[in-house]
N, CA, C and O atoms as a Tinker XYZ file with bonds, in Angstrom:
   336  protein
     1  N    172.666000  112.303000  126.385000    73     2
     2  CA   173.804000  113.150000  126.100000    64     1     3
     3  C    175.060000  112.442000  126.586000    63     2     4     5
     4  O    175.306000  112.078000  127.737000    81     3
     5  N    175.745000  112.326000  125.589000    73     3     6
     6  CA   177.195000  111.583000  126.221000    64     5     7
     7  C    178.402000  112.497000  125.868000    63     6     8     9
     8  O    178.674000  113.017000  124.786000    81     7
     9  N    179.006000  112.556000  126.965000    73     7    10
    10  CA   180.114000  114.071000  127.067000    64     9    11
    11  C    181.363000  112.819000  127.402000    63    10    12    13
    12  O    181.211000  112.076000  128.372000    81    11
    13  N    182.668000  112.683000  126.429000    73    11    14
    14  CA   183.899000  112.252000  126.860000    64    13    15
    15  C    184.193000  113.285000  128.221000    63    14    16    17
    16  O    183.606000  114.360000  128.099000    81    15
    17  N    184.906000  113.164000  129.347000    73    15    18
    18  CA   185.447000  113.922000  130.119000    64    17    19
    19  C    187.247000  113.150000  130.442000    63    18    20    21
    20  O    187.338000  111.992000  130.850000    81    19
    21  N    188.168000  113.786000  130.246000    73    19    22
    22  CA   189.472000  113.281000  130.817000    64    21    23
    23  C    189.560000  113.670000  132.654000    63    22    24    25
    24  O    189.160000  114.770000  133.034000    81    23
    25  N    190.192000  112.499000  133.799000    73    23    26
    26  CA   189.978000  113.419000  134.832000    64    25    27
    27  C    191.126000  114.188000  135.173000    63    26    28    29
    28  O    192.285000  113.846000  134.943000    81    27
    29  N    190.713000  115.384000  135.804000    73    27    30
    30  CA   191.746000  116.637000  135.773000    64    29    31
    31  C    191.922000  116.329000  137.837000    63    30    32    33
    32  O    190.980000  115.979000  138.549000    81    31
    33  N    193.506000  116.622000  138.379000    73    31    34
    34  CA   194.303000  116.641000  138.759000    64    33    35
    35  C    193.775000  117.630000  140.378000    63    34    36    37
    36  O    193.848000  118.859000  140.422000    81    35
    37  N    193.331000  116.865000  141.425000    73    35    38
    38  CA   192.728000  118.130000  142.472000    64    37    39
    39  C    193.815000  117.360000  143.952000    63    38    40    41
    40  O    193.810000  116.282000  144.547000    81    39
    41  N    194.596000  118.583000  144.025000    73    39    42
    42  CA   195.432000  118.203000  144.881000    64    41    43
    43  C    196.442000  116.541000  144.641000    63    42    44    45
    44  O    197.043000  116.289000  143.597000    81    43
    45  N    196.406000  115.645000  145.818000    73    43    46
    46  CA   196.859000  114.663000  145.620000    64    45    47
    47  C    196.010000  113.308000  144.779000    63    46    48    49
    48  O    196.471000  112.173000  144.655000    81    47
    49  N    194.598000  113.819000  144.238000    73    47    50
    50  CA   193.276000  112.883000  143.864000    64    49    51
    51  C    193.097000  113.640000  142.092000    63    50    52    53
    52  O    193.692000  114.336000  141.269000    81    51
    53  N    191.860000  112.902000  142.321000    73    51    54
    54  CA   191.988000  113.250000  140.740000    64    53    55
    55  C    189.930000  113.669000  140.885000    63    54    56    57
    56  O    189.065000  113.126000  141.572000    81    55
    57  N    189.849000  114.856000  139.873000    73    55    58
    58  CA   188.151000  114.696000  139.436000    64    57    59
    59  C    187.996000  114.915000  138.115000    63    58    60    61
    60  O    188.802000  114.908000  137.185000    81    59
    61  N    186.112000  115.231000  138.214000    73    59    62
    62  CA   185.898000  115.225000  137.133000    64    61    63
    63  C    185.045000  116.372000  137.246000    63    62    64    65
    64  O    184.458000  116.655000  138.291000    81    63
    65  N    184.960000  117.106000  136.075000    73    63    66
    66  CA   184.162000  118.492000  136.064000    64    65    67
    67  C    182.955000  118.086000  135.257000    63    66    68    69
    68  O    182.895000  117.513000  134.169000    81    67
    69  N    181.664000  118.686000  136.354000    73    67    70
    70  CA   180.134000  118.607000  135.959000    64    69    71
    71  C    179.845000  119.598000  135.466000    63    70    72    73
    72  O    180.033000  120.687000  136.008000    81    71
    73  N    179.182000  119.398000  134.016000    73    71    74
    74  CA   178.810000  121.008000  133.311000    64    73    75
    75  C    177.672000  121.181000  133.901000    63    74    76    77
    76  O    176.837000  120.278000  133.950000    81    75
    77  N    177.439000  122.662000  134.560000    73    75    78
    78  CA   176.352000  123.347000  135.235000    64    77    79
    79  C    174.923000  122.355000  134.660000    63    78    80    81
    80  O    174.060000  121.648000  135.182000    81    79
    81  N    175.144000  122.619000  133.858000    73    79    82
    82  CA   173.507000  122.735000  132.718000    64    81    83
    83  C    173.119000  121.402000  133.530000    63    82    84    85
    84  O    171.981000  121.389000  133.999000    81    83
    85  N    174.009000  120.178000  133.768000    73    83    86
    86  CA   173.966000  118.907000  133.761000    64    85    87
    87  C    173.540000  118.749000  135.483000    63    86    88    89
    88  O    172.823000  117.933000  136.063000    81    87
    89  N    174.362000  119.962000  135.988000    73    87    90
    90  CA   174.549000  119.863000  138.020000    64    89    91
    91  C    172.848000  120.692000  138.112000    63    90    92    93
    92  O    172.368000  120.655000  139.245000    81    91
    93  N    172.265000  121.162000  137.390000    73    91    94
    94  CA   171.417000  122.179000  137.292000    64    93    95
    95  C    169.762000  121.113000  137.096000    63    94    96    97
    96  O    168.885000  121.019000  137.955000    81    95
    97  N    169.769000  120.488000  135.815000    73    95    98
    98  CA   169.033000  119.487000  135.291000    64    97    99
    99  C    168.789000  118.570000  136.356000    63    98   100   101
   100  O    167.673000  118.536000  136.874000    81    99
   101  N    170.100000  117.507000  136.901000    73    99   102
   102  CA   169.392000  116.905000  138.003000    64   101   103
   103  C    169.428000  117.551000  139.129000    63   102   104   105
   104  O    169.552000  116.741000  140.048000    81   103
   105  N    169.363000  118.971000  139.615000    73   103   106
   106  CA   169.114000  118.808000  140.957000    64   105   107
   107  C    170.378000  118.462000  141.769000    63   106   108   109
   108  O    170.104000  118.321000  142.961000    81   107
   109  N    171.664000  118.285000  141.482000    73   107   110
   110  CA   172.851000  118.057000  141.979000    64   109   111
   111  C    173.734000  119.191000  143.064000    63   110   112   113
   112  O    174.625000  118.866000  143.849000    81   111
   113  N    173.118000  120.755000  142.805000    73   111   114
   114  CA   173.627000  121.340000  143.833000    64   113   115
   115  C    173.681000  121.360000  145.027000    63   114   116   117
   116  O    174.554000  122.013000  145.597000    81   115
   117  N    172.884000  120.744000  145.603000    73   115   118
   118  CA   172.316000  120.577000  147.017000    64   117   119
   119  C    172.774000  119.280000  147.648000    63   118   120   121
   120  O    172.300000  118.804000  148.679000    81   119
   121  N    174.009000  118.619000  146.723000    73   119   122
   122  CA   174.617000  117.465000  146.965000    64   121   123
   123  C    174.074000  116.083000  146.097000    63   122   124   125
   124  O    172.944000  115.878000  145.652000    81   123
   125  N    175.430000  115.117000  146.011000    73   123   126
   126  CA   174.666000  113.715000  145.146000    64   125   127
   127  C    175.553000  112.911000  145.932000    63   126   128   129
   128  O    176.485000  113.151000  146.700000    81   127
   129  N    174.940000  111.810000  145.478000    73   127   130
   130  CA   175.423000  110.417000  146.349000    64   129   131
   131  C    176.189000  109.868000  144.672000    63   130   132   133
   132  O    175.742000  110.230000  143.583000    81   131
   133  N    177.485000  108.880000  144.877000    73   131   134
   134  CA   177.633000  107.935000  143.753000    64   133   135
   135  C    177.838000  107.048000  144.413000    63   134   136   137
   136  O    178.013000  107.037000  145.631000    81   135
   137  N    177.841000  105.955000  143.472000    73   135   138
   138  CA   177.363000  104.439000  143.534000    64   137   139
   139  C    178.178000  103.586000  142.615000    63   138   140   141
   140  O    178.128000  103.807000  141.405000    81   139
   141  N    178.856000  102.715000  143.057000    73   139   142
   142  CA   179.346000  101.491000  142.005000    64   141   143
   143  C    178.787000  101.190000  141.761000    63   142   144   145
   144  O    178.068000  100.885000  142.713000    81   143
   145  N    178.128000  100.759000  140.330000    73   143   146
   146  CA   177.142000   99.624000  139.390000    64   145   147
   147  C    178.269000   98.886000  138.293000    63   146   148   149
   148  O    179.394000   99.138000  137.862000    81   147
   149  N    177.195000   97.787000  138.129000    73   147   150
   150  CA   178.110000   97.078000  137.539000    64   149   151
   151  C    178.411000   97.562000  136.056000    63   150   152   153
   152  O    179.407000   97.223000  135.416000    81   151
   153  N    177.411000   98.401000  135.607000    73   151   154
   154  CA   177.882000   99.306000  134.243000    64   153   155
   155  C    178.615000  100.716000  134.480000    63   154   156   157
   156  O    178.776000  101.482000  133.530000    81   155
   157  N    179.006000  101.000000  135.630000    73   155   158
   158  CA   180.244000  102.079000  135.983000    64   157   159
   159  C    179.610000  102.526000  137.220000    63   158   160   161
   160  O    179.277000  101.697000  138.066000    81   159
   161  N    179.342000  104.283000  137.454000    73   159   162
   162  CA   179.400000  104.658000  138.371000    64   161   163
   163  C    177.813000  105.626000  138.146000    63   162   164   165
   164  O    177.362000  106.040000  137.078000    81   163
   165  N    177.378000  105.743000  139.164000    73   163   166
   166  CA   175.798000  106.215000  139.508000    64   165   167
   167  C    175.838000  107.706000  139.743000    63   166   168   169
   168  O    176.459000  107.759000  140.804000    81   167
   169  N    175.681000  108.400000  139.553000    73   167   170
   170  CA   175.465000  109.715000  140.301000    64   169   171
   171  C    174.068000  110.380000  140.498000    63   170   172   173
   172  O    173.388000  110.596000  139.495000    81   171
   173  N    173.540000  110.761000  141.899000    73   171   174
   174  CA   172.219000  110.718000  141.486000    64   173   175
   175  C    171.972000  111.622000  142.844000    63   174   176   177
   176  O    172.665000  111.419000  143.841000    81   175
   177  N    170.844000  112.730000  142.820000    73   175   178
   178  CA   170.816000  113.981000  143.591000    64   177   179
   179  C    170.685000  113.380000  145.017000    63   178   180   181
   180  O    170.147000  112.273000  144.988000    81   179
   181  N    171.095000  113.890000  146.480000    73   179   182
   182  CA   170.586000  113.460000  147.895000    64   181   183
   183  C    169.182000  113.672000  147.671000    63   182   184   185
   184  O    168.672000  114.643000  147.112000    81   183
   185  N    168.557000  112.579000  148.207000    73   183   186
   186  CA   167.051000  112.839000  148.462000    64   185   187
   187  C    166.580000  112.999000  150.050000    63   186   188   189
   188  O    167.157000  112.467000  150.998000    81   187
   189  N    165.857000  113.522000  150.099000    73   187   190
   190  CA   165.422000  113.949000  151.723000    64   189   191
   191  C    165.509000  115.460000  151.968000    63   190   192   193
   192  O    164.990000  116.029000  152.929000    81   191
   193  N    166.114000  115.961000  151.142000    73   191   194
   194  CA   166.445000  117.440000  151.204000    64   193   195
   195  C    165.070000  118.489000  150.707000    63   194   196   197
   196  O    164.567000  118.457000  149.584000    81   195
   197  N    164.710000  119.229000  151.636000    73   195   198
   198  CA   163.341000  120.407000  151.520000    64   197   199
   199  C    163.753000  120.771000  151.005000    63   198   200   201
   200  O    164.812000  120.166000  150.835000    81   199
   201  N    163.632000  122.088000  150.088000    73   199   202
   202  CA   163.332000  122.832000  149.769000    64   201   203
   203  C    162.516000  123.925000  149.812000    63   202   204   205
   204  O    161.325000  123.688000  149.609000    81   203
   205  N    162.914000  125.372000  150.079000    73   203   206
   206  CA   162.436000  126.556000  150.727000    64   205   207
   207  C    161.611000  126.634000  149.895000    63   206   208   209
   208  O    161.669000  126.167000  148.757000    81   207
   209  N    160.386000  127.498000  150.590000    73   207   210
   210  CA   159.248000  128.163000  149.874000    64   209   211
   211  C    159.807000  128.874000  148.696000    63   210   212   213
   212  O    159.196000  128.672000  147.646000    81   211
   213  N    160.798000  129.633000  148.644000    73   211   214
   214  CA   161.213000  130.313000  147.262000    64   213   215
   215  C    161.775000  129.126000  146.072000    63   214   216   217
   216  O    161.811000  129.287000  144.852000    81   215
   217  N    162.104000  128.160000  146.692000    73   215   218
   218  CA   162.603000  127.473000  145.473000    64   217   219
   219  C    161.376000  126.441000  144.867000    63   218   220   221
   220  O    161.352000  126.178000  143.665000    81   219
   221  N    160.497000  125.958000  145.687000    73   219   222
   222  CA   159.694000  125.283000  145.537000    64   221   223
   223  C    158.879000  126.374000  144.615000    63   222   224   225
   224  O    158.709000  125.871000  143.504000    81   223
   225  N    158.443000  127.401000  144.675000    73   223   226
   226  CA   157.796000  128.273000  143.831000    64   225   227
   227  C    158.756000  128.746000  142.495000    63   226   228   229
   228  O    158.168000  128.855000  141.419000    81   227
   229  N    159.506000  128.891000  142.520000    73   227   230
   230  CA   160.800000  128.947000  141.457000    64   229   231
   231  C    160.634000  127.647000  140.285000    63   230   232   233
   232  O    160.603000  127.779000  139.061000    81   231
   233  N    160.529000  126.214000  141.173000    73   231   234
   234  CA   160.238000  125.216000  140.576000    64   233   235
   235  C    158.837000  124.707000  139.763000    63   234   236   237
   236  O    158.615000  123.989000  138.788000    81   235
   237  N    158.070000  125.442000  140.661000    73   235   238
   238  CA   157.062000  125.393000  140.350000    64   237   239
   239  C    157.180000  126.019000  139.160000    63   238   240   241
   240  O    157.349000  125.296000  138.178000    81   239
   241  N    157.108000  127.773000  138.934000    73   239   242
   242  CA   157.571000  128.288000  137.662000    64   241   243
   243  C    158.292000  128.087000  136.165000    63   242   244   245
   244  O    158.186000  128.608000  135.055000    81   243
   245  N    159.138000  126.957000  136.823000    73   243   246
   246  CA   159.650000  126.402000  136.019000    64   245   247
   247  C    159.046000  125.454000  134.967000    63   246   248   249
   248  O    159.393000  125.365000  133.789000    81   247
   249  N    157.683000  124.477000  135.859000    73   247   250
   250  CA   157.009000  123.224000  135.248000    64   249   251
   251  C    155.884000  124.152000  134.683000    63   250   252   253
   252  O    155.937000  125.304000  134.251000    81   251
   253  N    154.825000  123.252000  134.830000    73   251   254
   254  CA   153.217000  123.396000  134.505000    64   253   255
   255  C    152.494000  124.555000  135.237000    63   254   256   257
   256  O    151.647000  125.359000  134.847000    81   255
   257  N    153.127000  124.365000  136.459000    73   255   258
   258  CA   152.367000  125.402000  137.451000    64   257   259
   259  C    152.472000  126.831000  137.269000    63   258   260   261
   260  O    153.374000  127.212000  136.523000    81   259
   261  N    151.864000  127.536000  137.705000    73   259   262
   262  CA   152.581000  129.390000  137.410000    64   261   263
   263  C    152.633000  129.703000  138.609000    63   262   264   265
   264  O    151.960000  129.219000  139.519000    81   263
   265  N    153.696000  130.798000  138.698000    73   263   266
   266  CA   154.632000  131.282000  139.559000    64   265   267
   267  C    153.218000  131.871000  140.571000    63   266   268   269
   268  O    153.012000  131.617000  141.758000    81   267
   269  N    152.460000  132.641000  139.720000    73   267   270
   270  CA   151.270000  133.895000  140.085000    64   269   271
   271  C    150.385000  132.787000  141.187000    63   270   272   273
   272  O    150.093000  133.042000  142.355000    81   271
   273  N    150.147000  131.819000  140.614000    73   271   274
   274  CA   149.046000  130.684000  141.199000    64   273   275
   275  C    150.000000  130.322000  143.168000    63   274   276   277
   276  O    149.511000  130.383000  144.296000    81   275
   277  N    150.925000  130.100000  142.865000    73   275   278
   278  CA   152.000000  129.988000  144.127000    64   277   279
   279  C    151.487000  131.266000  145.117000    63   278   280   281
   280  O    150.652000  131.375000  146.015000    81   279
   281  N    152.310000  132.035000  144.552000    73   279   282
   282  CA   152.109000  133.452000  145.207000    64   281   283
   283  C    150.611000  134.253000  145.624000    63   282   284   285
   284  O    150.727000  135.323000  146.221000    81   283
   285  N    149.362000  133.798000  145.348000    73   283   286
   286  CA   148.401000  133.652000  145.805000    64   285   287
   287  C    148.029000  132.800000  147.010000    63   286   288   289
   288  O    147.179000  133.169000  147.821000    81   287
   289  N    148.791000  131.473000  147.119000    73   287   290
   290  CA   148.799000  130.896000  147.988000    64   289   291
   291  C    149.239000  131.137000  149.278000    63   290   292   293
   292  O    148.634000  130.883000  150.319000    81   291
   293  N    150.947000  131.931000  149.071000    73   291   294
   294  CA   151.087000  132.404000  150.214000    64   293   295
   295  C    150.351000  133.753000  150.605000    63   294   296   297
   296  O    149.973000  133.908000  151.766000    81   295
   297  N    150.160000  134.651000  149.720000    73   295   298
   298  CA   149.155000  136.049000  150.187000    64   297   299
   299  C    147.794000  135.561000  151.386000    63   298   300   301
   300  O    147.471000  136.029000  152.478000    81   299
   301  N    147.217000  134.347000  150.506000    73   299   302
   302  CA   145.987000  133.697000  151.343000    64   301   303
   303  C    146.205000  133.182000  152.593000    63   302   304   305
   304  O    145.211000  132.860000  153.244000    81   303
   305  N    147.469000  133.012000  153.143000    73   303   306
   306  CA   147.514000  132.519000  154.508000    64   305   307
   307  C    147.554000  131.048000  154.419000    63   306   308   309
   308  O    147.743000  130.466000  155.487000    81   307
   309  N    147.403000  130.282000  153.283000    73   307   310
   310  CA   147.984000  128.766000  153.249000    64   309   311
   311  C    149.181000  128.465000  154.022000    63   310   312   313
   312  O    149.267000  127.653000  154.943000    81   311
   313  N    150.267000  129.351000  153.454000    73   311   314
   314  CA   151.384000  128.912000  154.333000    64   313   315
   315  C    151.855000  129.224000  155.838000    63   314   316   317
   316  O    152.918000  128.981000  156.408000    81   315
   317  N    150.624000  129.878000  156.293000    73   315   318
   318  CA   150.744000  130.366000  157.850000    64   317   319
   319  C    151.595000  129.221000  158.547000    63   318   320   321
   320  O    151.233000  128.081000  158.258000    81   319
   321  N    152.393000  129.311000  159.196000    73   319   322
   322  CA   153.144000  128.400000  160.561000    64   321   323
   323  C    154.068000  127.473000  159.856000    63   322   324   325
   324  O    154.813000  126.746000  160.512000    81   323
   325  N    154.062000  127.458000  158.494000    73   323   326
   326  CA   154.971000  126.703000  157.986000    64   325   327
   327  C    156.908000  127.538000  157.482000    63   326   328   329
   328  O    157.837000  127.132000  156.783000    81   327
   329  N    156.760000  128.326000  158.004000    73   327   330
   330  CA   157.812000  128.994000  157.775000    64   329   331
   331  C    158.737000  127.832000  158.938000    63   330   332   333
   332  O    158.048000  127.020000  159.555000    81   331
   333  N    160.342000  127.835000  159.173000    73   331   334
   334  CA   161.139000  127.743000  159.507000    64   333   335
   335  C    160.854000  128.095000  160.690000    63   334   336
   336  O    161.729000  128.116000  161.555000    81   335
């Protein structure tokens, strides 16, 4: 997908606006790192970052896995002591 963007005017700097769908797809809310390359600029999600039992099951829901199959897991006591 290639989106022209002009950059728009933030305080004394300048940005650029990320369409959700795009901040959403990679994983970008939770913060991104960019990068000079020699074909422009990198943007790409922080890695190292958990993710809570609700989102990890959310995600899950999202792929292959089912939500129901998750939520059995925690009922069963799998996730005992792993809370926060």
């Amino acid at each position: 997908m290639e989106v022209i963007r002009k950059p728009i005017q933030i305080g004394n700097s300048k940005g650029v606006r990320i369409p959700a769908t795009l901040i959403r797809s990679y994983r970008l809310d939770r913060g991104f790192v960019m990068k000079a390359t020699h074909d422009g600029i990198l943007i790409s999600p922080v890695s190292g970052l958990k993710l809570s039992m609700e989102e990890s099951f959310a995600a899950m829901a999202k792929g292959d896995s089912d939500l129901s199959t998750a939520l059995e897991w925690v009922e069963s006591g799998l996730s005992d002591g792993l809370e926060d």
